[in-house]
C-alpha positions as CSV (number, residue, x, y, z in Angstrom):
1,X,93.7,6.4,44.0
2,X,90.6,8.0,42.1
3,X,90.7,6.8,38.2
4,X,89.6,9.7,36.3
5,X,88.0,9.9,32.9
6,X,87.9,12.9,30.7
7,X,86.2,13.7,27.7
8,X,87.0,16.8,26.0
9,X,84.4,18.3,23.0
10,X,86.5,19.5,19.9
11,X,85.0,20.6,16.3
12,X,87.4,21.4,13.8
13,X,89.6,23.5,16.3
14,X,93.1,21.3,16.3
15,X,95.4,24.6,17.4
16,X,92.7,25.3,20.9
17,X,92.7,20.9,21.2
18,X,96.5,20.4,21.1
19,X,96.8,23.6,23.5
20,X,94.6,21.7,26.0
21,X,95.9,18.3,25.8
22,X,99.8,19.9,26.4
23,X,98.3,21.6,29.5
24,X,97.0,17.9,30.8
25,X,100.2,16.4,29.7
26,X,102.2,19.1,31.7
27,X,99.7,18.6,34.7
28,X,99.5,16.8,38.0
29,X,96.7,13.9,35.8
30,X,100.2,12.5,34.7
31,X,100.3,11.6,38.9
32,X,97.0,9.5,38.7
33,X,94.9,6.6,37.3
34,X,93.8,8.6,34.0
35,X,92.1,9.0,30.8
36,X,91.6,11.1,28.2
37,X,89.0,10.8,25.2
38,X,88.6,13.4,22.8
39,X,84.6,13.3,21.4
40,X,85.2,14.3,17.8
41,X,82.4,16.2,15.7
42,X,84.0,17.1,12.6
43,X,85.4,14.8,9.8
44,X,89.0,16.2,10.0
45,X,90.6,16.6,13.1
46,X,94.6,16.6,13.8
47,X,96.0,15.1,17.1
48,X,99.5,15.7,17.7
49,X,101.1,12.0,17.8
50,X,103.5,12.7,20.7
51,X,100.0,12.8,22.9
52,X,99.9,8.8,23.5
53,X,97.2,6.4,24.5
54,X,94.3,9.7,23.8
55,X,91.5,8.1,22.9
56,X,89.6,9.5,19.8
57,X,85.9,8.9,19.5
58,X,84.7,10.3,16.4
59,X,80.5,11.0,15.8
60,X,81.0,9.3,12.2
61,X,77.5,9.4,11.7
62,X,77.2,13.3,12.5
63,X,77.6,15.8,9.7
64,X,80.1,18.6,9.1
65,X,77.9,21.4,9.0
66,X,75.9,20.2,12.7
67,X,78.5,21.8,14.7
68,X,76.8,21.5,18.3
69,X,74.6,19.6,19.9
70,X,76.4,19.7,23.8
71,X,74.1,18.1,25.8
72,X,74.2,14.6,23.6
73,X,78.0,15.2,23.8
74,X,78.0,15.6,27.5
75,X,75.9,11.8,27.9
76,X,77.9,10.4,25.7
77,X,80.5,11.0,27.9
78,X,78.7,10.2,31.2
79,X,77.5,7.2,29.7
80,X,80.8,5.6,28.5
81,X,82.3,7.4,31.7
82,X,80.7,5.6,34.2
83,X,79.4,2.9,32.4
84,X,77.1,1.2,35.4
85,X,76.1,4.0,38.4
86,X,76.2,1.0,40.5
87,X,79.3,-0.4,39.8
88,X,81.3,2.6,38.0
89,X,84.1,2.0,35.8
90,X,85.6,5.1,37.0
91,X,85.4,7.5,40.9
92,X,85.2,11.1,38.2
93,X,84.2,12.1,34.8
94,X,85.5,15.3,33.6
95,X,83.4,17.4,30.7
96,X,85.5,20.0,29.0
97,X,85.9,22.0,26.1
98,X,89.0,22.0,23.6
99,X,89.5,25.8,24.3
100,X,90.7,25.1,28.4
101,X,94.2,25.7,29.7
102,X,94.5,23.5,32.3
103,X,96.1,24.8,35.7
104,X,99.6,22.1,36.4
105,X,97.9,21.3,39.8
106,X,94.3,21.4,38.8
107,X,93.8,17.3,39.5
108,X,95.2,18.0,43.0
109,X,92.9,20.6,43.6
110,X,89.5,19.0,42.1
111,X,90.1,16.7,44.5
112,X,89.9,18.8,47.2
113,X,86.7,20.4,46.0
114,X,85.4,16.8,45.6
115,X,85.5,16.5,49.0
116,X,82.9,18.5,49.7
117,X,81.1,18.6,46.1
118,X,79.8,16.0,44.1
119,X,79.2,18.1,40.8
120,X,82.0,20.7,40.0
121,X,81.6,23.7,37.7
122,X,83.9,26.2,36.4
123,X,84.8,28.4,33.8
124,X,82.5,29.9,31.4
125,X,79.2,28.1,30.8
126,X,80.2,24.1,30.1
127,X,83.5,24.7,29.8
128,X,84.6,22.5,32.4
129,X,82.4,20.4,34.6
130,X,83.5,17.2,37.0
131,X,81.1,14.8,38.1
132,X,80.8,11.7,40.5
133,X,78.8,8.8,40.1
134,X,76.6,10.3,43.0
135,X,75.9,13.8,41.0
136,X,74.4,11.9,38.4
137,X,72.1,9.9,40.5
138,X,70.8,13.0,41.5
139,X,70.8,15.5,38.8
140,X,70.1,12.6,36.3
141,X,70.9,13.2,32.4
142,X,71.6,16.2,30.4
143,X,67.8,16.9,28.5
144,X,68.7,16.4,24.9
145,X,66.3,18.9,23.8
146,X,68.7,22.0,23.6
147,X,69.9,21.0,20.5
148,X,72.5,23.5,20.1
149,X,75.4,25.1,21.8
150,X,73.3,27.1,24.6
151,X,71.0,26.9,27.4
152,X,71.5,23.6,28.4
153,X,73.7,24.2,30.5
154,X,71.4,26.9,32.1
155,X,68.8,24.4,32.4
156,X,71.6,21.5,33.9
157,X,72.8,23.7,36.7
158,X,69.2,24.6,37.9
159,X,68.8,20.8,37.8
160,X,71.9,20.7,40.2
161,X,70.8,23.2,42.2
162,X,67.3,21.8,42.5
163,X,68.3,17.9,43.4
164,X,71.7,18.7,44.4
165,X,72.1,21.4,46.4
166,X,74.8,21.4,49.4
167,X,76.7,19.4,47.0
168,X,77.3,21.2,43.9
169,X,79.3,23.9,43.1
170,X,78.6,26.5,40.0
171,X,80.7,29.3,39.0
172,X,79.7,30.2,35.5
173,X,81.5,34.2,34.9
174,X,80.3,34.1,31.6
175,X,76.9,34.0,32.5
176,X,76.7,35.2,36.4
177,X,75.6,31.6,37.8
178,X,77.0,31.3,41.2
179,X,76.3,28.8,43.7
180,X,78.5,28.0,46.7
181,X,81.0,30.1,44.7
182,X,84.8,28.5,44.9
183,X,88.2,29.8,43.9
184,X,89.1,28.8,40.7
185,X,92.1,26.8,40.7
186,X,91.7,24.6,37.8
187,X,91.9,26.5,34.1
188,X,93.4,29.7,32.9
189,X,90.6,31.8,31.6
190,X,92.8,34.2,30.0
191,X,93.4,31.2,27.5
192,X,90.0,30.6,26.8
193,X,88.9,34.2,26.6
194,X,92.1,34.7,24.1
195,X,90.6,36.8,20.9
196,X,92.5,34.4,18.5
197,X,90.7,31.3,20.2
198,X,87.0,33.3,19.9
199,X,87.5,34.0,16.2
200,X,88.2,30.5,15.5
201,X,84.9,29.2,18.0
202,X,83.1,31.7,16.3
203,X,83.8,30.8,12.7
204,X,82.9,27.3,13.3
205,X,79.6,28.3,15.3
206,X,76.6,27.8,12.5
207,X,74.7,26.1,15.3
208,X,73.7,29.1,16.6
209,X,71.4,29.0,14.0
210,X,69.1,26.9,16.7
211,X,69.9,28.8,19.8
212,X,66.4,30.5,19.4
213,X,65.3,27.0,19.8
214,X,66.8,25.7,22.5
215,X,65.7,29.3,24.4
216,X,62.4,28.7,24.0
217,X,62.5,25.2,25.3
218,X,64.4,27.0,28.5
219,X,61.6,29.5,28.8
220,X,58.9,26.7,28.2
221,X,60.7,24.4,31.1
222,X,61.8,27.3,33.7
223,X,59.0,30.1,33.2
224,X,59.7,31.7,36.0
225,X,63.6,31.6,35.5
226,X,64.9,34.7,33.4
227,X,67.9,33.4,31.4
228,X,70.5,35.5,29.8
């Protein structure tokens, strides 16, 4: 049996964060060697207590008003994920964010894209991404340069495409990023596109305040890449 480690991303959204963690509570994970750690970025944050054994790891030394800054997020949890590439702690990490519905069969059918991918993407942008110790090796790190909430995911899945080719698979709908296209089987998009759940992401969004930023990093690392 796999162990599987998830992370999911939450910032002052408890409503779309208790939403997921009933979906993975209602899901096919209970089945398997699991578990779930919720990387905190905002002092106040409410986990319903019937949820048991979630791990919460809270950015204590991140302020209030830095609302994103993903691609730190997503090696954090690579790094406490797998620990040691070499001698992993865990078989797959899962990256998500709190505004995913999960399917109740999703685990069952990651694994059977696993078996022919080592790096999983689906949903819009970084919404949900699964990775093996063997993705990593070869897509490396998330670049820590997009300081925000975009284009580091653009410049990730280029990376996957680039170093691991045959072996990733990308469907990003928000963006039109397909490679070796899949059928989704994992999240309920209509959850994460609700309007309710886009107000809230949006009011808490002041970190688009550097997306400008992080876009012309992309620009300056991918000229001949046009991002949308």
């Amino acid at each position: 049996m796999k162990k599987i480690k998830i992370y999911i991303v939450t910032y002052k959204n408890d409503k779309c964060l208790n939403v997921n963690l009933r979906s993975l509570f209602s899901s096919d994970l209970m089945c398997h060697d699991y578990e779930i750690n919720v990387i905190n970025n905002h002092s106040e944050i409410n986990i319903d207590p019937s949820f048991e054994g979630v791990k919460l790891l809270n950015n204590d030394l991140r302020p209030d008003f830095s609302t994103g800054h993903l691609s730190r997020n997503w090696n954090q949890a690579l790094v406490n994920g797998f620990q040691d590439l070499n001698n992993p702690d865990s078989q797959i990490v899962v990256c998500c964010q709190n505004d995913n519905y999960f399917l109740s069969n999703w685990v069952s059918e990651l694994l059977k894209l696993h078996e022919n991918y080592s790096f999983v993407q689906i949903g819009d942008g970084d919404n949900f991404m699964s990775h093996t110790v063997d993705s990593v090796k070869k897509i490396g790190l998330w670049d820590e340069r997009f300081c925000g909430l975009g284009f580091q995911e653009g410049d990730y899945f280029l990376r996957a495409v680039l170093y691991n080719g045959k072996n990733s698979t990308i469907n990003d709908y928000a963006h039109k990023r397909f490679w070796n296209r899949c059928e989704n089987n994992i999240l309920d998009m209509s959850y994460t596109r609700n309007e309710d759940n886009a107000k809230i992401t949006k009011s808490n969004d002041n970190g688009r305040r550097y997306h400008a930023i992080s876009g012309r990093i992309f620009r300056t690392k991918w000229p001949s890449y046009r991002s949308k």
